[in-house]
N, C-alpha and C positions, 0 to 999 in steps of 0.2 A: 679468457672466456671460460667459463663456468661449463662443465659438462654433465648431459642426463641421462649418462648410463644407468638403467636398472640394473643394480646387483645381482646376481645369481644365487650368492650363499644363503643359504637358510635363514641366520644368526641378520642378515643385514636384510634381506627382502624383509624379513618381521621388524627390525626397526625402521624402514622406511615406508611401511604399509601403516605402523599404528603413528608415526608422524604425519604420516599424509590424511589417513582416520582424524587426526585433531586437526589439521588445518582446514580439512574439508571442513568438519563441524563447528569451527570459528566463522572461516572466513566463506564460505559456500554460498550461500546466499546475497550475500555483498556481491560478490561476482560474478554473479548466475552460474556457478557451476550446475551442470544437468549432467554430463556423462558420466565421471567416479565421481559420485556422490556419498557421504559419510557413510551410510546406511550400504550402500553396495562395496565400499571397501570394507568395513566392518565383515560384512557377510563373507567374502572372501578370507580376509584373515581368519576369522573362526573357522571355515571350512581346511584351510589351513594347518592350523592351532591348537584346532577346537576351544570349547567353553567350560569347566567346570563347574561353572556356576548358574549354568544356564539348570531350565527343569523342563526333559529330562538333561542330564548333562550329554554334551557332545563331545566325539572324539576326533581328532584334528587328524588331515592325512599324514602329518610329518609322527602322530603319534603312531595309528596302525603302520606306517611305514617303520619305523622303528621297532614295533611289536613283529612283525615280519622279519626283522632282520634277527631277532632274537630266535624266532621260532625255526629260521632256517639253519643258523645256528647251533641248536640244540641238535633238528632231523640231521645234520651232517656228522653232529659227534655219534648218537644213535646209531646211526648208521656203520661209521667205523670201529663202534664196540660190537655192533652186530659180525660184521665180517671179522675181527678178531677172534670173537667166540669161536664163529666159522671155523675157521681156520684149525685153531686150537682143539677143537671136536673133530676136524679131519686128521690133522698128526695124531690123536691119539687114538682114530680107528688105523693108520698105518699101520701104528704100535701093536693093536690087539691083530690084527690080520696077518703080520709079519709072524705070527707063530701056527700059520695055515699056508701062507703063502710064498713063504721066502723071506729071506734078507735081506734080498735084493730083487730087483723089479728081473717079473719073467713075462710068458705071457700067460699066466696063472692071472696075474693082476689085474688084466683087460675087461676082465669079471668085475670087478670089483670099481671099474672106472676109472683106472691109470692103462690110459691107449698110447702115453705120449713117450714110452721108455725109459720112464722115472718116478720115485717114491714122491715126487717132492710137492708140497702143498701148491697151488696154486694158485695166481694173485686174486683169483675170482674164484670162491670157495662152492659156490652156488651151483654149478652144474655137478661138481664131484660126488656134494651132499645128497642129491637126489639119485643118482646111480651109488654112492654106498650105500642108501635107502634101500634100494631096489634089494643092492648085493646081500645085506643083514636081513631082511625080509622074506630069503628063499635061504638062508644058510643063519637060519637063530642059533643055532647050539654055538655059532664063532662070537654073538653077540659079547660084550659084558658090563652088564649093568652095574656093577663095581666101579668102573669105568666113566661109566654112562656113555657108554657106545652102546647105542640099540639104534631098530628103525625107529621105533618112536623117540628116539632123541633126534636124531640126524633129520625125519620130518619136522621136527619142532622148530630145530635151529635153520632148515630150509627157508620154514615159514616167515620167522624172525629174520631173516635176512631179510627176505624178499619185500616184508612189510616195513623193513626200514628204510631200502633202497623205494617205496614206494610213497613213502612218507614226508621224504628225503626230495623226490621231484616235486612231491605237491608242496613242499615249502617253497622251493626254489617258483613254480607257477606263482602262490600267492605274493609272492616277494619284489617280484617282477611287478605282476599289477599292482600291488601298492605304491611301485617306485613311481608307475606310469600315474597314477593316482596323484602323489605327492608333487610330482615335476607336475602337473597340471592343475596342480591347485596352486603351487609356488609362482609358477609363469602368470595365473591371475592375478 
């Protein structure tokens, strides 16, 4: 006995939507079909799909879904070059402050945003960056813009963090509804 599971995948719900599309449009009337009729599976598959050829042309949910997956993609690389920069701008304010403050971590350095009893960068550069803000901001002459350890860097790369790590959830939001998009146009 023959079985009528709908598909799930993508690749096979679109060929059994445009086979069913032409059989409705053969045979549909002969049979009285009235519920999926040509015109209403068509409509679904192109919401689907979309149309290029339609005027104006449309874009199918499996397309923005796809376009979301790329743009999540990108905010997440962005995001991890943002926090490396991070990073890399805080080791080399260490560098320049290790000749103000030590060698080694004292409590000189609590100033400066090392409370935790160590030099060491931290996985999350973002809170450091604004309290060495702070520290270069009342103590310019330790600044060195040779370097580019200033407060106006350390806000910059603040900034850039924070707009990537923001950039970063709003892909991940839009990503999401496009999937919920997609699986609800594919389930039609």
């Amino acid at each position: 006995m023959a079985s009528n599971i709908i598909p799930r995948t993508y690749a096979k719900v679109v060929s059994l939507a445009e086979d069913a599309a032409d059989g409705a449009t053969t045979l549909g009337t002969a049979v009285g079909l009235a519920q999926n009729t040509a015109v209403k599976i068509r409509a679904d598959l192109v919401a689907l799909t979309g149309n290029a050829t339609a005027t104006p042309p449309t874009v199918g949910a499996q397309n923005l879904y796809d376009t979301a997956k790329a743009a999540k993609t990108a905010a997440a690389a962005a995001e991890r070059a943002a926090e490396k920069a991070a990073r890399t701008l805080v080791a080399g304010a260490v560098d320049v402050l290790k000749h103000y403050l030590g060698r080694q971590w004292s409590g000189a350095w609590a100033a400066a945003g090392f409370t935790e009893g160590s030099l060491a960068v931290p996985d999350d550069p973002l809170p450091v960056l604004g309290k060495l803000r702070a520290y270069f901001a009342g103590h310019a002459t330790q600044e060195n813009a040779g370097l580019g350890v200033t407060a106006a860097t350390l806000t910059a790369q603040a900034t850039a963090l924070s707009d990537a790590r923001s950039a970063n959830n709003n892909a991940a939001t839009a990503l999401k509804t496009a999937k919920d998009n997609r699986d609800a146009a594919q389930a039609a």
